[in-house]
Gaussian input, Z-matrix of N, CA and C with variables (Angstrom, degrees):
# hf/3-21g

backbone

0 1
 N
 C     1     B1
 C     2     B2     1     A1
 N     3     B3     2     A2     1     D1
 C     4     B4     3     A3     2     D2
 C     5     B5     4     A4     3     D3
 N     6     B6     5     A5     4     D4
 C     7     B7     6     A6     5     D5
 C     8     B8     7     A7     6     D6
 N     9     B9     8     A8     7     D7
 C    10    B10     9     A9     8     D8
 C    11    B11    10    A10     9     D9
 N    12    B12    11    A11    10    D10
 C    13    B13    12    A12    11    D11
 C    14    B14    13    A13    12    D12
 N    15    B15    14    A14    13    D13
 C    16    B16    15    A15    14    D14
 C    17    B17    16    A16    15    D15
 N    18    B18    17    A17    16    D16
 C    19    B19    18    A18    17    D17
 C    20    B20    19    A19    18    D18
 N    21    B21    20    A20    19    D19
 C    22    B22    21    A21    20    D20
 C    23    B23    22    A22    21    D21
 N    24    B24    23    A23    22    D22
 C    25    B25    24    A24    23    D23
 C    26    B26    25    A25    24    D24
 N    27    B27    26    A26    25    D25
 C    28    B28    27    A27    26    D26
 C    29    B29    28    A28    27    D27
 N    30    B30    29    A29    28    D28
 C    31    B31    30    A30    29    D29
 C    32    B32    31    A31    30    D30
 N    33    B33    32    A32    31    D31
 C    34    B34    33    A33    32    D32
 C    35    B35    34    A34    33    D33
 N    36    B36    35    A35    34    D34
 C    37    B37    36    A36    35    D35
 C    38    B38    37    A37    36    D36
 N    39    B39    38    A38    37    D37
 C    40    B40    39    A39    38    D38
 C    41    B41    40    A40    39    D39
 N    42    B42    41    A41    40    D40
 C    43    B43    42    A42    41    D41
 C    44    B44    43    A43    42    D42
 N    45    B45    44    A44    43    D43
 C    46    B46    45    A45    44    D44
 C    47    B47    46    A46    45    D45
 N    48    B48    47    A47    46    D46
 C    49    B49    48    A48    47    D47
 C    50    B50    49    A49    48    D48
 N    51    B51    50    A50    49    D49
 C    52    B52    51    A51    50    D50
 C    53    B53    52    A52    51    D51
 N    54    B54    53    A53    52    D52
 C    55    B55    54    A54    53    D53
 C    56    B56    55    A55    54    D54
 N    57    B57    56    A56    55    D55
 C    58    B58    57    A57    56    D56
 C    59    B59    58    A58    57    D57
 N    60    B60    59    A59    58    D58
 C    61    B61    60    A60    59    D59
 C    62    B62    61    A61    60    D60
 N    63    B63    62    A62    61    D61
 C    64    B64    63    A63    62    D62
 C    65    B65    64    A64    63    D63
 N    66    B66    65    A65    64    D64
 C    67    B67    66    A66    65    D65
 C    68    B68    67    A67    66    D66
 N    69    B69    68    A68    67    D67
 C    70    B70    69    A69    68    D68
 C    71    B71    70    A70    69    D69
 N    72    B72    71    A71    70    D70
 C    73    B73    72    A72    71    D71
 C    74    B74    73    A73    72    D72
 N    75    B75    74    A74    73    D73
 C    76    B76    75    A75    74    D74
 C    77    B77    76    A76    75    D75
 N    78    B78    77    A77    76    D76
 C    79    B79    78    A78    77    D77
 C    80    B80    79    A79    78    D78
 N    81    B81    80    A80    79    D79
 C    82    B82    81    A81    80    D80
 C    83    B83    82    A82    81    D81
 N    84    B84    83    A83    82    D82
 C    85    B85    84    A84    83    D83
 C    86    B86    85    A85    84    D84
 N    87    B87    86    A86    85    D85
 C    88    B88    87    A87    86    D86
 C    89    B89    88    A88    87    D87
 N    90    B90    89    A89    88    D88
 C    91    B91    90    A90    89    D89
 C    92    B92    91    A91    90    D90
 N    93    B93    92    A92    91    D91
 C    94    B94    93    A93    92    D92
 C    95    B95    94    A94    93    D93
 N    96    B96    95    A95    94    D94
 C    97    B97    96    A96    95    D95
 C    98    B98    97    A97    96    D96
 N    99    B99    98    A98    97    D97
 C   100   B100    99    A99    98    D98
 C   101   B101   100   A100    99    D99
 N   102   B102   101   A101   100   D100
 C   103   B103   102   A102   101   D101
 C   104   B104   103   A103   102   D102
 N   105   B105   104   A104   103   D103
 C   106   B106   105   A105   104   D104
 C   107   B107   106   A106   105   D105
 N   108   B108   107   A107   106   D106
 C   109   B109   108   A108   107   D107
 C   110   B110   109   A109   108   D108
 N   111   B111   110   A110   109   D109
 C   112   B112   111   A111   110   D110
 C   113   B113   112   A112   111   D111
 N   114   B114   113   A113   112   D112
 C   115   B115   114   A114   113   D113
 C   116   B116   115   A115   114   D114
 N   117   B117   116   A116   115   D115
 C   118   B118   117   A117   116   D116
 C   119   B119   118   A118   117   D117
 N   120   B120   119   A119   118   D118
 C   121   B121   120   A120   119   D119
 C   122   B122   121   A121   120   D120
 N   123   B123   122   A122   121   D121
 C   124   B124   123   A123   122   D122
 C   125   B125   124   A124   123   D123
 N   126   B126   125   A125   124   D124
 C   127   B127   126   A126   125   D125
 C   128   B128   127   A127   126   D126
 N   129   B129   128   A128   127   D127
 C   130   B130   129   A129   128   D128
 C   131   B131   130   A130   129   D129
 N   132   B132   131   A131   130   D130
 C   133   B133   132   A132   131   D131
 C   134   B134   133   A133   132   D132
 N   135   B135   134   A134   133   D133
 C   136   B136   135   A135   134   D134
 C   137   B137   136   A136   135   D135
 N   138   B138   137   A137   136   D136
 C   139   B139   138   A138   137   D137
 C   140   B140   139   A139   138   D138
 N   141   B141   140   A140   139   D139
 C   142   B142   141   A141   140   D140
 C   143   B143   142   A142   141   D141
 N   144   B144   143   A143   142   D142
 C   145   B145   144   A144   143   D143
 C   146   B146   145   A145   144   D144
 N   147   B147   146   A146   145   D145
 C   148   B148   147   A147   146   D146
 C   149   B149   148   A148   147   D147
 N   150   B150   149   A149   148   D148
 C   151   B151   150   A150   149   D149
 C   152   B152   151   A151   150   D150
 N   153   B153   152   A152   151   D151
 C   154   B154   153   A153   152   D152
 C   155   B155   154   A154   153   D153
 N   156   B156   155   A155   154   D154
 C   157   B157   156   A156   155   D155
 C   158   B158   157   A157   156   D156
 N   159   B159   158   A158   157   D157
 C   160   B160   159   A159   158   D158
 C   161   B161   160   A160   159   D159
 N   162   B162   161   A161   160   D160
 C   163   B163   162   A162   161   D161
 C   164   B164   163   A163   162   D162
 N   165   B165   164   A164   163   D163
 C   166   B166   165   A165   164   D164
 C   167   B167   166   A166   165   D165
 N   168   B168   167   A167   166   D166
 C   169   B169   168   A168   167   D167
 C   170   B170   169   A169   168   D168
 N   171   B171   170   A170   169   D169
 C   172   B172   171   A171   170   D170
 C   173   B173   172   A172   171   D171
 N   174   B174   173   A173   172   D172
 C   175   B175   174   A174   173   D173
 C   176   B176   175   A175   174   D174
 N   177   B177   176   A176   175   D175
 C   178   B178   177   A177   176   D176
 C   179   B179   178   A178   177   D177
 N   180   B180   179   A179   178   D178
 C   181   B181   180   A180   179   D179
 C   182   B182   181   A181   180   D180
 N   183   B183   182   A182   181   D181
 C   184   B184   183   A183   182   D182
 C   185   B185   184   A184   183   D183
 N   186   B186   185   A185   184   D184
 C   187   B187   186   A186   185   D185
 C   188   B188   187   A187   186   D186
 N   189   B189   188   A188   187   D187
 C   190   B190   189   A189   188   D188
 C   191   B191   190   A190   189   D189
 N   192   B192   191   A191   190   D190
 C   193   B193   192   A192   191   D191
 C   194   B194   193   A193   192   D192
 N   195   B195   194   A194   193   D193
 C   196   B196   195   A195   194   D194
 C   197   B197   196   A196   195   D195
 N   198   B198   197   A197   196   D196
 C   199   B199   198   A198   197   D197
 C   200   B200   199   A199   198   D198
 N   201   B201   200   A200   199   D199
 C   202   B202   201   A201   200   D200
 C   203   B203   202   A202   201   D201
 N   204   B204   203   A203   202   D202
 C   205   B205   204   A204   203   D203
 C   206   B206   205   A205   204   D204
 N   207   B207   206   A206   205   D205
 C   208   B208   207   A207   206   D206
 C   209   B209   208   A208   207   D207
 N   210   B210   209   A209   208   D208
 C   211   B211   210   A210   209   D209
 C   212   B212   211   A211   210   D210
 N   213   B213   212   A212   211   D211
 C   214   B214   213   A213   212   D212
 C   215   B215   214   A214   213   D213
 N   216   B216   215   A215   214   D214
 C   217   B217   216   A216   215   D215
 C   218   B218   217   A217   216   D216
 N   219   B219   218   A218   217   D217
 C   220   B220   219   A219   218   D218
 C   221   B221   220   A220   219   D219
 N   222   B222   221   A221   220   D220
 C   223   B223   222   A222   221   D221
 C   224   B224   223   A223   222   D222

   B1=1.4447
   B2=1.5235
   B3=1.7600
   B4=1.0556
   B5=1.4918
   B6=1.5425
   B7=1.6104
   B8=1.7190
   B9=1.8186
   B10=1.0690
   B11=1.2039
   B12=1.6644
   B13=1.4565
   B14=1.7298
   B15=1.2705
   B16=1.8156
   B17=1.2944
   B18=1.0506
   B19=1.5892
   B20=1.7875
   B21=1.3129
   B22=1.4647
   B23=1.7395
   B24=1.3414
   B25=1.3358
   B26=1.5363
   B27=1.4221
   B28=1.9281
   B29=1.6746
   B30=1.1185
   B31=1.9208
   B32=1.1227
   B33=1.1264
   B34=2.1420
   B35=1.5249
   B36=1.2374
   B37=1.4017
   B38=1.8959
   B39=1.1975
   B40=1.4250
   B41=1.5197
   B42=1.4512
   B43=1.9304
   B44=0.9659
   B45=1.4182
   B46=1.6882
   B47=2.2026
   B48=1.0619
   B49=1.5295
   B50=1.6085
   B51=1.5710
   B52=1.5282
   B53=1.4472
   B54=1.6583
   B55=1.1828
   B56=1.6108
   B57=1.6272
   B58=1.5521
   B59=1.4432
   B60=1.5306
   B61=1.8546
   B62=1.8137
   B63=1.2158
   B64=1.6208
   B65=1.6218
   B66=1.3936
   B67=1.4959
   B68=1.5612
   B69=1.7653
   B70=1.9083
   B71=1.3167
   B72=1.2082
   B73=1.3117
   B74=1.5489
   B75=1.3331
   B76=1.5247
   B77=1.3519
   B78=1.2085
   B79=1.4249
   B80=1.7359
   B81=1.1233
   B82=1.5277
   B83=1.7026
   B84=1.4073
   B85=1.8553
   B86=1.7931
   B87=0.8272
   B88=1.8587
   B89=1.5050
   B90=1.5129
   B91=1.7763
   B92=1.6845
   B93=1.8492
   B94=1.3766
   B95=1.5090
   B96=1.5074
   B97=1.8449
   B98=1.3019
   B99=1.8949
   B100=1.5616
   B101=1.7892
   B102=1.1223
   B103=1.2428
   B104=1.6899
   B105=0.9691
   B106=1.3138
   B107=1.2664
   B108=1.6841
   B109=1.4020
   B110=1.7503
   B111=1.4500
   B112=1.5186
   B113=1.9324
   B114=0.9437
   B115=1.6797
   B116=1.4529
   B117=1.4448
   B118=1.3795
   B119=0.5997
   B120=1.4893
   B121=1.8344
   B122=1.6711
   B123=1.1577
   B124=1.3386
   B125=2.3807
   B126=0.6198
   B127=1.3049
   B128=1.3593
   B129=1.5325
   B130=1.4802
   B131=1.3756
   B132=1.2869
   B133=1.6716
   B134=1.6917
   B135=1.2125
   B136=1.5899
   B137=1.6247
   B138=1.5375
   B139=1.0915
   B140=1.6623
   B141=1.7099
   B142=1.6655
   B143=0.8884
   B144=1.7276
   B145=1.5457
   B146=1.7391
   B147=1.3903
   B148=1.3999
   B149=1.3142
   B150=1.4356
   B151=1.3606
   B152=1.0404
   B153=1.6629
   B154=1.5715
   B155=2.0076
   B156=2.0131
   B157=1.5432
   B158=1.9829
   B159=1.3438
   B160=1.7613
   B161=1.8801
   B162=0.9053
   B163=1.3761
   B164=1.4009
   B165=1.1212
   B166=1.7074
   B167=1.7128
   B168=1.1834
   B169=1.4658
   B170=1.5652
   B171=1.4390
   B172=1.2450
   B173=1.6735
   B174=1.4735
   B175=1.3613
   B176=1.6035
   B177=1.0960
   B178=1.3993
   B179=1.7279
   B180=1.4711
   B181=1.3272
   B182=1.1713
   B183=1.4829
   B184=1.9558
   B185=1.5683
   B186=1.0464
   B187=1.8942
   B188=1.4564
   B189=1.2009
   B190=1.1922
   B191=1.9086
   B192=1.3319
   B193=1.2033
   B194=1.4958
   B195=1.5260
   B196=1.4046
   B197=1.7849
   B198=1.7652
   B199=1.4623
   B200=1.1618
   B201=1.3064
   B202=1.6295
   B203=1.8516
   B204=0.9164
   B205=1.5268
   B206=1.4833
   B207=1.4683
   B208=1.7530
   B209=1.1459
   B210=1.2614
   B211=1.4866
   B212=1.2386
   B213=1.7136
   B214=1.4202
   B215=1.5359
   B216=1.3516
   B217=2.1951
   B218=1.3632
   B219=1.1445
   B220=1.4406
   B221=0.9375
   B222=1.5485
   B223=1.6135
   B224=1.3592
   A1=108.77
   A2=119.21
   A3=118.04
   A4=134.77
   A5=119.96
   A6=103.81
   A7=84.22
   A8=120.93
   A9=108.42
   A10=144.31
   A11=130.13
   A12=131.50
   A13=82.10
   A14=141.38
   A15=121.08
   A16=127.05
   A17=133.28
   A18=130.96
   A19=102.20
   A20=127.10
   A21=126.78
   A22=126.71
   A23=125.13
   A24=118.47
   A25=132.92
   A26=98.53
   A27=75.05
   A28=116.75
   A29=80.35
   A30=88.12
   A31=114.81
   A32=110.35
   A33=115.99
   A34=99.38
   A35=93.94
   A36=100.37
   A37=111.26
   A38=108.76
   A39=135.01
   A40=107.73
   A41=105.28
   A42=97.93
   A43=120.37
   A44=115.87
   A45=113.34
   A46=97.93
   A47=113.96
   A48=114.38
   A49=85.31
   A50=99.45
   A51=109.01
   A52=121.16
   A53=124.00
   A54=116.09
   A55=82.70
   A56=105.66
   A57=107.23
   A58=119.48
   A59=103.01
   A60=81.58
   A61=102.44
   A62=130.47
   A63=123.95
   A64=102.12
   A65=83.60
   A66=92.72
   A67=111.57
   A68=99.32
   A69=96.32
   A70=93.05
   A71=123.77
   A72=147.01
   A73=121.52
   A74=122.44
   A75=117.75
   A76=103.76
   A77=116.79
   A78=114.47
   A79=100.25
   A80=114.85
   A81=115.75
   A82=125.12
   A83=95.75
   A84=113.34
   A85=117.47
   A86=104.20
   A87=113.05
   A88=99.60
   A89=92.74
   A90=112.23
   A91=88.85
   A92=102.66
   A93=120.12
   A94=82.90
   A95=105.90
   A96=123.17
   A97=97.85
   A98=98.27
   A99=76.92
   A100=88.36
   A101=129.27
   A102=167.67
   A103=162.56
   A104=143.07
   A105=133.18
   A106=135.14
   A107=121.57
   A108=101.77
   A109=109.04
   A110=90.61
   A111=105.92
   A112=107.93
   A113=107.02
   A114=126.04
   A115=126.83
   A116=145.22
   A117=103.99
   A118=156.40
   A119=123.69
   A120=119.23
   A121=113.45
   A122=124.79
   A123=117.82
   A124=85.25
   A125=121.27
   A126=133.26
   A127=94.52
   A128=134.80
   A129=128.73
   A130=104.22
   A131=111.16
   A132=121.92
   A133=120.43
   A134=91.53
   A135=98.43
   A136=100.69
   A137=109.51
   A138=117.03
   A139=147.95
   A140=89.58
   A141=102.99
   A142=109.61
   A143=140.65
   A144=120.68
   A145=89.16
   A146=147.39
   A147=123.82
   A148=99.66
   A149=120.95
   A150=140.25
   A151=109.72
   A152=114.55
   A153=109.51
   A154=93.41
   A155=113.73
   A156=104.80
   A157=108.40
   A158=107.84
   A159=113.20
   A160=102.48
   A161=110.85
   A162=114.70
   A163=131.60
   A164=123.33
   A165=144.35
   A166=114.48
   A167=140.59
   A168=109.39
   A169=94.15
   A170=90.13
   A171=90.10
   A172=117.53
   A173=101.18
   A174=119.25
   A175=103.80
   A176=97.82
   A177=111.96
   A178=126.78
   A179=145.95
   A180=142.03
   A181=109.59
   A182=97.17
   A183=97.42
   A184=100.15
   A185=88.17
   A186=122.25
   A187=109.68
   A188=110.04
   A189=112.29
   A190=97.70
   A191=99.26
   A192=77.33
   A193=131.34
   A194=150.07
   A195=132.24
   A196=109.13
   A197=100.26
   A198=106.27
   A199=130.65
   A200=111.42
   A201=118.30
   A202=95.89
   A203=118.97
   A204=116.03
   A205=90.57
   A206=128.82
   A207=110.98
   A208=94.39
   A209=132.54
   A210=143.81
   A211=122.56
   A212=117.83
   A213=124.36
   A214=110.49
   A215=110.06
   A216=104.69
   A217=92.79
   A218=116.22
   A219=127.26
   A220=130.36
   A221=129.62
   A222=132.99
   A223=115.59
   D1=134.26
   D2=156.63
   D3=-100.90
   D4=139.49
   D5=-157.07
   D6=-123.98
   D7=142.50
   D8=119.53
   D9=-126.63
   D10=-178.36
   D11=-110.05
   D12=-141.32
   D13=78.14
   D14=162.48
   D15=-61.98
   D16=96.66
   D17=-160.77
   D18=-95.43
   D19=122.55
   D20=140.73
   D21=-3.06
   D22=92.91
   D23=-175.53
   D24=70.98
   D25=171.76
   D26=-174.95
   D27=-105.31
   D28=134.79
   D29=-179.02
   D30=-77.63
   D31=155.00
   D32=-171.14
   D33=-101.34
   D34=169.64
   D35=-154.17
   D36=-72.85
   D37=-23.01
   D38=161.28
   D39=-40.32
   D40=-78.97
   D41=174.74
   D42=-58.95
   D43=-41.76
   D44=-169.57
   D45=-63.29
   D46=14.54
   D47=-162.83
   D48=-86.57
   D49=-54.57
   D50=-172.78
   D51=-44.15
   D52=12.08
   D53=-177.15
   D54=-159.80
   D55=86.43
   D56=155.92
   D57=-71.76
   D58=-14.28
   D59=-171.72
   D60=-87.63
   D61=33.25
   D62=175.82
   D63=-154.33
   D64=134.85
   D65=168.96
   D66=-77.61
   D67=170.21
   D68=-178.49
   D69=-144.87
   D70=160.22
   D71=172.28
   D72=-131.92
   D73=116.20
   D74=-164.94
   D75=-97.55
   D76=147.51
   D77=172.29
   D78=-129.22
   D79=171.27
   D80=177.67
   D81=-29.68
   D82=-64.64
   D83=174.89
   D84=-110.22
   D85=32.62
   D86=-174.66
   D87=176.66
   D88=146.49
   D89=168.46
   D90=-119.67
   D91=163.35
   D92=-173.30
   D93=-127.64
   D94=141.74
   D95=161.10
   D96=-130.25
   D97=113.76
   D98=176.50
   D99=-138.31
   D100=164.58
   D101=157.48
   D102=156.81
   D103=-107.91
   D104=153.16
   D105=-90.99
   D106=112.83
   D107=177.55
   D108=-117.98
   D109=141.54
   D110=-162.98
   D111=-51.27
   D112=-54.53
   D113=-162.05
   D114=-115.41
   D115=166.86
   D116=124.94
   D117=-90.05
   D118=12.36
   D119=154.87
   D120=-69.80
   D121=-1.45
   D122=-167.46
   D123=-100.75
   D124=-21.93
   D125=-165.78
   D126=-94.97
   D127=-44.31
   D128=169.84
   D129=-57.14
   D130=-52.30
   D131=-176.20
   D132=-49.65
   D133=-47.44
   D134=177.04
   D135=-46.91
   D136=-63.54
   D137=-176.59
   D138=-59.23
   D139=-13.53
   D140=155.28
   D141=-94.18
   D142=-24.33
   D143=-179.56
   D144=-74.34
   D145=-33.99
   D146=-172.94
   D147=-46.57
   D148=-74.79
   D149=166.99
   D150=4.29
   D151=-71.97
   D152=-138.02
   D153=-99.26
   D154=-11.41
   D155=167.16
   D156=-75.16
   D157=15.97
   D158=-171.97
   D159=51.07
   D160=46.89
   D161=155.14
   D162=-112.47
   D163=92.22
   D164=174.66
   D165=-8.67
   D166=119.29
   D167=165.24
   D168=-116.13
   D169=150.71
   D170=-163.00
   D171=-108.92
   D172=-0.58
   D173=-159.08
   D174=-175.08
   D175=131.91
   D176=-170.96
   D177=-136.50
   D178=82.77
   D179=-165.63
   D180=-127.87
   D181=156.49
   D182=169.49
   D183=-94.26
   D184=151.06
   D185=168.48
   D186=-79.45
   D187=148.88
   D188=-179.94
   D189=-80.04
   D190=171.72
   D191=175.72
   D192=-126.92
   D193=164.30
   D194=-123.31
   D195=-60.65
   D196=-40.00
   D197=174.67
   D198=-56.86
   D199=-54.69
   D200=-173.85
   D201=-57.77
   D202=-40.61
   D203=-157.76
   D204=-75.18
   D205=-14.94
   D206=-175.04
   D207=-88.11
   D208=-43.24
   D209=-159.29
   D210=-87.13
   D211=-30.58
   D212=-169.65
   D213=69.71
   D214=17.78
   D215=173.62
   D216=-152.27
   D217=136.24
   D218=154.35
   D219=-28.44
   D220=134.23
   D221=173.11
   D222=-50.66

């Protein structure tokens, strides 16, 4: 599964460290974390380390994911 993550403001490159498994993209007033999360406890997890670095998410979806989007059908 791919998830992404809209976080409140832009994060420095330091926090965004705290989550090697997702890439981020900053934009002016929001950063994006987005990539694969294995489970859902790994997807709760993501979401208490946002939590517990006090960074907001503000928006949260799954991604389609890399296959279906080449193919147009589910893995």
């Amino acid at each position: 599964m791919r998830y992404e993550f809209r976080v409140d403001g832009r994060v420095s490159v330091a926090m965004a460290e705290a989550f090697p498994e997702l890439a981020t993209k900053s934009g002016s007033e929001q950063t994006l974390f987005f990539g694969s999360v294995t489970d859902e406890a790994h997807l709760y997890g993501l979401l208490l380390r946002f939590q517990n670095l006090g960074l907001r998410v503000e928006e949260m979806r799954r991604l389609p994911d890399t296959e279906t989007r080449a193919t147009g059908r589910p893995r």
